[in-house]
N, C-alpha and C positions, 0 to 999 in steps of 0.2 A: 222593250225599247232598248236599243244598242246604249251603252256606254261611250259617253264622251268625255275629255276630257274639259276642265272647268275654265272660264274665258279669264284671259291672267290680266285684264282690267277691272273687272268685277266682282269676276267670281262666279258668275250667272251659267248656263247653257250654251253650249253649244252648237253647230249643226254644219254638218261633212260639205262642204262648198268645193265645184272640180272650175280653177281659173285656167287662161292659159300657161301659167305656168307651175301648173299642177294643184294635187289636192290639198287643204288646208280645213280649218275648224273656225270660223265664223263667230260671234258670239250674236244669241237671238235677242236679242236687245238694238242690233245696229238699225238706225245710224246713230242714236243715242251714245251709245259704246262701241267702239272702232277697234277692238280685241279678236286675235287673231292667233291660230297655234299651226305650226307647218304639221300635214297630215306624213308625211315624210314616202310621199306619191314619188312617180314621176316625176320629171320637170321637162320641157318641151324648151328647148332655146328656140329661135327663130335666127335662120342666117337668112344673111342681107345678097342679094342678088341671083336667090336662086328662083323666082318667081317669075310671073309670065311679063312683067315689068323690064327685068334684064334681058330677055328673050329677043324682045325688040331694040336694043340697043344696038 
């Protein structure tokens, strides 16, 4: 089983979660415990008007 790192509200488990803007460490206890550690991933910004929204403008 991979090593994770320990949920900094708890103290409990982990487990690798990929959001939009990027990877982080979850704690397995949520929604009870809402702890969270940046997996230190990517980050994905999202700009505003490059989409098919502005296209038609």
């Amino acid at each position: 089983m991979e090593e994770t790192p320990p949920c900094p509200e708890c103290g409990g488990r982990t487990r690798l979660r990929k959001g939009d803007y990027g990877s982080f460490y979850s704690c397995r206890r949520y929604p009870d415990c809402k702890g969270r550690v940046d997996a230190g991933g990517k980050k994905k910004r999202r700009q505003r008007g490059k989409g098919k929204a502005a296209a038609k403008r």
